[in-house]
C-alpha positions in Angstrom: 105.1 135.3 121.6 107.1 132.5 119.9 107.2 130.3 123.3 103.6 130.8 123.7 103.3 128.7 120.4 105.6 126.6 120.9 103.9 125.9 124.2 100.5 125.8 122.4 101.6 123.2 120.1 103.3 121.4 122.3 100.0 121.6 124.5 97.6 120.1 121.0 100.5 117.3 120.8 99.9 116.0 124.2 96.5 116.5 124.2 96.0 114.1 120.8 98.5 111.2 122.0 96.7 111.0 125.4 93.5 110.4 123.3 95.2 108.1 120.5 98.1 106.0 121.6 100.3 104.6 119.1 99.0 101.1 119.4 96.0 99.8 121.0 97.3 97.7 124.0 95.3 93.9 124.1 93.7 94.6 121.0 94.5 92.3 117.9 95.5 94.2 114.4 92.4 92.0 113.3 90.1 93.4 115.7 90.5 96.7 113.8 89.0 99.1 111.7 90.4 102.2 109.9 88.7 105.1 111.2 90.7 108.1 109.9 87.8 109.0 107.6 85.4 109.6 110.4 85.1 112.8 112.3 85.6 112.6 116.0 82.5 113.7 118.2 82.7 114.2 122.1 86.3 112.2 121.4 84.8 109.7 120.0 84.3 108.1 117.2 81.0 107.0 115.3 81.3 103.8 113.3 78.3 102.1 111.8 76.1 103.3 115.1 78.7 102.6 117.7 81.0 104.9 119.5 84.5 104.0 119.8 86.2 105.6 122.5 89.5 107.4 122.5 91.1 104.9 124.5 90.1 102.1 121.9 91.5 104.1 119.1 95.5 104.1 118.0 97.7 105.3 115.0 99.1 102.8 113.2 101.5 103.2 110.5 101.6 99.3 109.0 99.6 97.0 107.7 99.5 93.3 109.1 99.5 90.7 106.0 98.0 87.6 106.0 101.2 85.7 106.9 101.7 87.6 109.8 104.1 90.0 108.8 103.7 93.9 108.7 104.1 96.7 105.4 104.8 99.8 106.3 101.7 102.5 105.0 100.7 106.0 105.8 100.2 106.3 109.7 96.5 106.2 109.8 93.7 106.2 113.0 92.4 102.7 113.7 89.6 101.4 116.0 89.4 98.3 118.3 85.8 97.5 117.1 85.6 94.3 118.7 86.5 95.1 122.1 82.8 96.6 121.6 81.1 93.8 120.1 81.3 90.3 119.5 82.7 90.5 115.3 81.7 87.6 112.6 84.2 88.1 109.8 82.9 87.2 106.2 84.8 87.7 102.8 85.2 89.9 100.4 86.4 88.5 97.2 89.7 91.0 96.5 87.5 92.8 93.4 84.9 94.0 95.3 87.3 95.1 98.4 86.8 98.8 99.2 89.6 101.1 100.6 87.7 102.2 103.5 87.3 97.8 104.3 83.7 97.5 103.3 82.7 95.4 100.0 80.9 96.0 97.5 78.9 92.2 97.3 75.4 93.3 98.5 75.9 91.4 101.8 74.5 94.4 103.5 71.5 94.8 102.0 71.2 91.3 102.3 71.3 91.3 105.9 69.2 94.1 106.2 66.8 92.2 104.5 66.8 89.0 106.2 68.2 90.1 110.0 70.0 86.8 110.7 71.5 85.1 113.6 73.8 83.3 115.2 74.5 81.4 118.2 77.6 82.6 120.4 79.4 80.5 123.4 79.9 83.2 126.0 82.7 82.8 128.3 81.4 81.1 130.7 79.6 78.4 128.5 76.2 79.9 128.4 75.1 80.5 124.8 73.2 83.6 123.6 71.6 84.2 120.1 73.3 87.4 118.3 71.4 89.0 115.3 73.9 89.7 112.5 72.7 93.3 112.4 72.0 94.7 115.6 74.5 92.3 118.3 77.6 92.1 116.2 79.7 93.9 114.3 80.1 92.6 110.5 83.9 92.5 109.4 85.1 92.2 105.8 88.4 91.0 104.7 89.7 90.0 101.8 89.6 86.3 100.1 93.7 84.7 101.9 94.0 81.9 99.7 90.8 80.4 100.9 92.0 76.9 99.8 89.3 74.7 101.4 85.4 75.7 101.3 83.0 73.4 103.4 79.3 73.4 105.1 78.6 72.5 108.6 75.9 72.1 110.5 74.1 73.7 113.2 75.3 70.4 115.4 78.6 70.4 113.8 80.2 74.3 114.7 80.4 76.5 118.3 81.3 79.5 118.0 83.3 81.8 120.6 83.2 85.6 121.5 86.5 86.1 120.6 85.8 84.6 116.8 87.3 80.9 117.1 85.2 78.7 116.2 85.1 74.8 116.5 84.4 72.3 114.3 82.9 68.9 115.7 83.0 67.1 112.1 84.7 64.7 111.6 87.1 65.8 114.4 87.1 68.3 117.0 89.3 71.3 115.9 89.8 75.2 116.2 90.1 77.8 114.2 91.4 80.9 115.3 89.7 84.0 113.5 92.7 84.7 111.4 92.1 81.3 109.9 88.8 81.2 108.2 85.9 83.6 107.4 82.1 82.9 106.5 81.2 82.8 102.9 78.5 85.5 101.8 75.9 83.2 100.8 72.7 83.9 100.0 70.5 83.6 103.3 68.3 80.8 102.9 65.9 79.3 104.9 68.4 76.7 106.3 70.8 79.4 107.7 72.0 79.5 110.5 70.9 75.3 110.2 74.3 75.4 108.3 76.8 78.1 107.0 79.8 77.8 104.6 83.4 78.2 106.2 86.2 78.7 103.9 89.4 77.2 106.0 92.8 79.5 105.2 94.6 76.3 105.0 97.9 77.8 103.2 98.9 81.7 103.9 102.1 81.9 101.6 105.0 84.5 102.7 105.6 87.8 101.4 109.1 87.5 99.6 111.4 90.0 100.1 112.6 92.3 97.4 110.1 91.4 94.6 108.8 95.0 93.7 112.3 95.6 93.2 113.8 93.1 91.1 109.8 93.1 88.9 110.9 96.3 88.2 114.5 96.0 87.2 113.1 92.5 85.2 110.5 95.2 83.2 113.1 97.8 82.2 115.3 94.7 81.0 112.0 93.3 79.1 112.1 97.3 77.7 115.9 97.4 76.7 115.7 93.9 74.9 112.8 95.0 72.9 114.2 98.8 72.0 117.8 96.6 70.7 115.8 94.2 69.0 113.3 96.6 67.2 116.3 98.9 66.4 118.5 96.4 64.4 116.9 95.2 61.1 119.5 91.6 61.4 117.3 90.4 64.4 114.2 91.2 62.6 113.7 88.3 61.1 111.3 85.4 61.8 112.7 83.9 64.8 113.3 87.9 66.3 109.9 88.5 65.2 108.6 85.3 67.9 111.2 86.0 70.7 110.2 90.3 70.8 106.4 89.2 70.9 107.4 86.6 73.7 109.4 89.2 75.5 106.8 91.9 75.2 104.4 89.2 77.0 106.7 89.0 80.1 107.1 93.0 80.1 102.9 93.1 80.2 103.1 90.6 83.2 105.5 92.6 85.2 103.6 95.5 84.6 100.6 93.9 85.7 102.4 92.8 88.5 104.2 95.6 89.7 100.7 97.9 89.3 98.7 95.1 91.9 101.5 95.8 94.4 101.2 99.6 93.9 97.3 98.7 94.1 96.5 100.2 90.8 94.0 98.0 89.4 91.8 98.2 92.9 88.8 99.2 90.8 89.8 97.0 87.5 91.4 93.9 89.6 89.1 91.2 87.5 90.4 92.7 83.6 93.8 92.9 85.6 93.8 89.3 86.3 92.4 88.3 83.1 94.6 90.5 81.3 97.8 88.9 82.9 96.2 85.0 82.6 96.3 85.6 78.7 99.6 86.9 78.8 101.3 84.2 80.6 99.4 81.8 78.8 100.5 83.5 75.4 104.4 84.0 76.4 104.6 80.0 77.0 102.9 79.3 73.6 105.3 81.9 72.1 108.4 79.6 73.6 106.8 76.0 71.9 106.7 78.6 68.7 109.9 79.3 68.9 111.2 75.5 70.1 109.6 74.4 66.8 110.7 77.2 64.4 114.5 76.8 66.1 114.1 73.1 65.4 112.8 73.2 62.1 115.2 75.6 61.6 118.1 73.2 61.6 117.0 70.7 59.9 115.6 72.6 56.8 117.8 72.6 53.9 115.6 75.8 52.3 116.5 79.1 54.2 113.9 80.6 52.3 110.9 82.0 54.9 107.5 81.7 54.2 106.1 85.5 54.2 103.1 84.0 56.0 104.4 82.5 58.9 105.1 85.0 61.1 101.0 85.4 60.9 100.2 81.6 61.4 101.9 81.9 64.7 100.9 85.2 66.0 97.3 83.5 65.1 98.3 80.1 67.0 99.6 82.0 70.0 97.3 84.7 70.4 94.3 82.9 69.5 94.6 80.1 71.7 95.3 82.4 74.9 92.0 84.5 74.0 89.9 81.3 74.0 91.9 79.9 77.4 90.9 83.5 78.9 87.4 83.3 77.8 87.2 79.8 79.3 88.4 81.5 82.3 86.1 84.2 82.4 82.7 81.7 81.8 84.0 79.8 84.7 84.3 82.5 87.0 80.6 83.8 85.2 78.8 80.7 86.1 80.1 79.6 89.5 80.2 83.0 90.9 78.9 82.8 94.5 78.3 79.1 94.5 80.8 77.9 97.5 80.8 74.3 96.8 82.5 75.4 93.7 85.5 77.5 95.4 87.7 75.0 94.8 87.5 74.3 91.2 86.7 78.0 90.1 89.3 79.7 88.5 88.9 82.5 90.7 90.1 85.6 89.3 89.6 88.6 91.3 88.6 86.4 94.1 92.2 86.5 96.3 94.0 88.5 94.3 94.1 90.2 90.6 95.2 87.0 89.5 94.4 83.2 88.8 93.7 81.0 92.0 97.3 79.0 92.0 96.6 77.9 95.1 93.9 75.2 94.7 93.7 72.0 91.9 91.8 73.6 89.7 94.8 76.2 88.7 96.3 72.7 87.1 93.0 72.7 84.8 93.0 76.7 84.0 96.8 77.2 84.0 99.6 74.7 84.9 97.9 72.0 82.9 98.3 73.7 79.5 101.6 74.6 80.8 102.9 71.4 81.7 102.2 69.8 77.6 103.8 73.0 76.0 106.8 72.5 78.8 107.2 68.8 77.6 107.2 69.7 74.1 109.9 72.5 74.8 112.4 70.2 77.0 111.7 67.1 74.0 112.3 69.5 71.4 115.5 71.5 73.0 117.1 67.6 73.6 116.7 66.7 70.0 118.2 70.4 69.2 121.4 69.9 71.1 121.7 66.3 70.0 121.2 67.4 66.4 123.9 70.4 67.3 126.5 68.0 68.7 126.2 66.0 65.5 126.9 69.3 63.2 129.8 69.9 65.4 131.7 66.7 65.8 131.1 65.9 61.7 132.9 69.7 60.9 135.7 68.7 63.8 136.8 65.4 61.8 136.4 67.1 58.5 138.3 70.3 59.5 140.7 68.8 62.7 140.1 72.3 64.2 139.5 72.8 67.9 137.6 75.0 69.5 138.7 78.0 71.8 137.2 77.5 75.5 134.5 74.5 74.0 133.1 74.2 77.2 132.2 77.6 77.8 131.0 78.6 74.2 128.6 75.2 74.5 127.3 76.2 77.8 126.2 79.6 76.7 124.5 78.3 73.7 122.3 75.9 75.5 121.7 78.6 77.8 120.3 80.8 75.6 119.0 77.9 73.8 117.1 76.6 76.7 115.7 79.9 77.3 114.5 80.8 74.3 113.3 77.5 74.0 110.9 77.0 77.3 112.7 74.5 79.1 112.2 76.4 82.4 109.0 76.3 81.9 109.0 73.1 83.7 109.6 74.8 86.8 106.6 76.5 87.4 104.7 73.9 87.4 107.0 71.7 89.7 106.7 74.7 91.9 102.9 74.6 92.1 102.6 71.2 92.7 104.7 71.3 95.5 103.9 74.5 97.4 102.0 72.5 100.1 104.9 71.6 101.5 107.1 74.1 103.5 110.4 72.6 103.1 110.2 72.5 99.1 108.2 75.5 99.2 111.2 77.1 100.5 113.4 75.9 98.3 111.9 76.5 95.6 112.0 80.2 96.1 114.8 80.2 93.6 113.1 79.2 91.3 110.4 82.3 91.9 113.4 85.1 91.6 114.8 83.2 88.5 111.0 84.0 87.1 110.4 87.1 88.5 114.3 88.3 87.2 113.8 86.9 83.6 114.0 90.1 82.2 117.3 90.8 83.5 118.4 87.3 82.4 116.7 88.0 78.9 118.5 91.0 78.7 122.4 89.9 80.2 122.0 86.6 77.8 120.6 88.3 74.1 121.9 91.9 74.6 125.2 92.4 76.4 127.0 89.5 73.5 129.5 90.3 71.8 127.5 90.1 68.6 124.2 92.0 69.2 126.5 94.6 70.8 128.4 95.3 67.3 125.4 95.0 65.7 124.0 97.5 67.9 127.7 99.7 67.5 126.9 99.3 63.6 123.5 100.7 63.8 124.5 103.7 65.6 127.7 104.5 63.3 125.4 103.9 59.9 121.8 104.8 60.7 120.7 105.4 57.0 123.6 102.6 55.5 122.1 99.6 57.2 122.7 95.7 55.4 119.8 94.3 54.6 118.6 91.7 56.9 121.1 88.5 56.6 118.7 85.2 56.9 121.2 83.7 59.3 118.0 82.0 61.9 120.4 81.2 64.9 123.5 82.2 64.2 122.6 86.4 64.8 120.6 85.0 68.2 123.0 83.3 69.6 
C-alpha cells in the first residue's frame, strides 16, 4: 500500500514538472508575469483574457532586480506573457505598485476609456497599428531610477515587437525594454502624435550585506540610547542633543530595514516622508551640537540656560517639518506632470524615499546638507585649533607630557568629528559623483561607514573607558547616584 503512494506521488510530481519547467527556456525574466494566484483551467492559465499555456509557464524561485542581478524569494509560478503578445511596459510609481504587478494609478480605466494605439515595426519591416487594449499586453513595473523624462514624436520613435524602441532625435539610438518605460499620461488628443519616455539612464547595484550591517547599526543606535538614558552624568545638555540625534539615525534604519522587508508597501509615501525629516533633522541636530561644543569652550559661565535644550529641539525639529512639508507640496503639485520628473522630489515614485538620483535631490536634500556640512567642518577646525591652544599653554605651565599623545588626540577628534558632522560632507560628495562608475565605486565606503554609524556611535561613546565606569557605577548604586556633574565634554569624550 505504501509503494502505491509512493508511486502515486511520485506519478503527481512528474506530471506537474512536465507541465511547469523550472525556467521558461527563450523567454526574458521581463517578459513575465506572476501567475501563482490564478487557477489553472484545461492546463492553462487565464490571465487578463489570454490563456497561457503550460509550456510558457515556469517556477521561479528569484527575483531579477533592476541591475541585473537576482534575490532569492518564495518559488512562485510565472508566465511568459509576451511570447503571446506584443507587451508596452508603462510605470508604476513604487506607491501605487501592487503585489500581484498591477498598479493602482487608474491607467486602466483610462485605457478603457480611450482604447489607444500604437504603431509596431514587425519583423520584417511592415508596420501594423496595435490597440493598447485589445493587441497588446499592458506591463507595469516599477519607477528604476527613471533619471531622464522626454517627449517624442510620432516622426521621432519606431517601435519593435520585442519592446526596443528607437529614437531618431537628435540621434539614432536604441533602447532595449529593460531601459525605459512609457509614462501614464493622461490620453490626450495628441497621443500617439507624441508619448513621454522616461530613459533608465543610471540602474545603481544592489550592495551586498546591507540588511545586515542596517540591522547591527540599529541595535547599536538602541544600546547608545539605553547607556545614555540610564546614567544621569550624560544627561546633560550636550547628552540631551547627541541621544535625540542618535534616535534620528535609529528611525532611519528602521525605516530602512522595514522597505527591504517590504513593510511599508501600502504606506511607502509617509515611509519616505517620514525618513526625509529624519535625516534632515539628525544633520541639524550635528550643527546643534558643533555650536553648543564650540560655545562650550569658549564660555567662561558653566551655568546652562534651562531653556535651551527647548530652543534647539524647536530649531531642529521645526525646520525638518517645514523641509518635509515643502517636500510633500512638491510631490502634490507636480504629481503626474512628466516634464517635471526631473525636478520633483519624488517620494514614493522609485522607492520609499527621496529621488537622490536626479538634480533636484541637491534642492530637496543635499543642498541644505551641504551648508550645515560646511558649518560643521568650519566649526570642528576652530574647535581643535582652540583645543591645541588649551593644551600646549597647560604643557609649558605644568612641563608634563602626555601618555601616548598621539593616540589620546586621535580619539578625541574622532569622536569630535563625529559628534560634530564633519562626515557629513561625504554624502554629498557621494551624490554628486554617482554618475560616474569608477568614483561610484569607490565611494562605496563611504555608504558602509553611513549605513554602520550605529556601530561606530556605539564602539566610539559606549565601550570608553569612562562611560563604561560610569555605567559599572550605575549598576553598583542604583538609588545612590551623584548628581549630574556639568562637566560639557569632558564625560563625552
Amino acid at each position: 500500500m505504501n509503494l502505491r503512494l509512493n508511486n502515486f506521488g511520485l506519478l503527481l510530481v512528474f506530471i506537474m514538472f512536465k507541465k511547469s519547467k523550472a525556467i521558461i527556456p527563450n523567454c526574458d525574466y521581463s517578459d513575465t508575469v506572476d501567475i501563482s494566484h490564478f487557477q489553472s483551467i484545461n492546463d492553462s492559465y487565464k490571465y487578463n483574457d489570454l490563456e497561457i499555456p503550460a509550456h510558457l509557464t515556469g517556477k521561479y524561485n528569484f527575483m531579477q532586480l533592476a541591475d541585473g542581478s537576482k534575490k532569492t524569494v518564495q518559488s512562485h509560478l510565472r508566465g511568459c506573457v509576451c511570447k503571446l503578445k506584443p507587451c508596452i511596459r508603462f510605470c508604476c510609481p513604487r506607491k501605487k505598485m501592487l503585489p500581484n504587478g498591477h498598479c493602482s494609478d487608474g491607467l486602466e480605466e483610462e485605457l478603457q476609456r480611450v482604447n489607444p494605439y500604437l504603431n509596431i515595426t514587425l519583423q520584417d519591416g511592415s508596420v501594423k497599428t496595435h490597440y493598447l487594449l485589445s493587441d497588446m499586453i499592458v506591463l507595469r513595473n516599477e519607477f528604476r531610477y527613471c533619471e531622464r523624462g522626454f517627449i517624442v514624436r510620432e516622426n521621432q520613435y519606431k517601435l519593435f515587437e520585442n519592446g526596443s524602441i528607437v529614437l531618431r532625435s537628435p540621434t539614432n539610438w536604441t533602447l532595449n525594454k529593460e531601459w525605459y518605460c512609457l509614462y501614464p499620461h493622461r490620453f490626450y488628443s495628441e497621443y500617439p502624435n507624441s508619448i513621454w519616455i522616461l530613459e533608465h539612464i543610471y540602474i545603481p547595484e544592489s550592495m551586498p550585506a546591507v540588511p545586515q550591517v542596517g540591522t547591527i547599526s540599529m541595535m547599536g543606535c538602541i544600546l547608545t540610547i539605553g547607556v545614555y538614558l540610564c546614567i544621569e552624568k550624560l544627561r546633560n545638555l550636550l547628552g540631551k542633543c547627541f541621544i535625540s540625534f542618535v534616535f534620528c539615525k535609529f528611525m532611519q534604519y528602521f525605516i530602512w530595514a522595514g522597505g527591504d522587508l517590504k513593510l511599508w508597501r501600502n504606506i511607502c509615501s509617509l515611509a519616505g516622508y517620514t525618513n526625509y525629516f529624519f535625516a534632515v533633522a539628525s544633520h541639524l541636530w550635528l550643527s546643534v551640537m558643533s555650536h553648543h561644543i564650540w560655545k562650550g569652550l569658549q564660555s567662561v559661565n558653566r551655568n546652562e540656560h534651562r531653556y535651551r535644550f527647548l530652543a534647539y529641539s524647536a530649531y531642529s525639529w521645526g525646520i525638518s517639518a517645514v523641509l518635509t512639508g515643502v517636500t510633500v507640496l512638491m510631490d502634490w503639485i507636480w504629481e503626474g506632470r512628466p516634464d517635471k520628473i526631473n525636478w520633483m522630489p519624488g517620494v514614493g515614485l522609485y522607492r520609499c524615499w527621496i529621488n537622490t538620483y536626479d538634480w533636484s535631490a541637491m534642492i530637496y536634500l543635499y543642498g541644505p546638507m551641504l551648508i550645515l556640512s560646511m558649518f560643521n567642518i568650519i566649526t570642528f577646525i576652530m574647535t581643535v585649533n582652540h583645543i591645541r591652544k588649551v593644551k600646549n599653554n597647560l604643557k609649558k605651565i605644568t612641563h608634563r607630557q602626555e601618555k601616548s599623545p598621539d593616540k589620546n588626540r586621535f580619539v578625541l577628534y574622532l569622536r569630535l568629528s563625529i559628534m560634530m558632522g564633519v562626515t557629513g560632507i561625504s554624502e554629498v560628495i557621494t551624490y554628486l559623483v554617482n554618475r560616474r562608475t569608477f568614483w561610484r565605486r569607490i565611494l562605496r565606503v563611504a555608504n558602509f561607514f553611513h549605513l554602520s554609524f550605529g556601530i561606530i556611535v556605539f564602539v566610539l561613546f559606549i565601550l570608553k573607558r569612562s562611560t563604561l565606569q560610569l555605567l559599572m557605577e550605575r549598576i553598583r548604586c542604583p538609588r545612590n547616584e551623584q548628581p549630574a556633574v556639568d562637566q560639557r565634554t569632558k564625560v563625552l569624550f
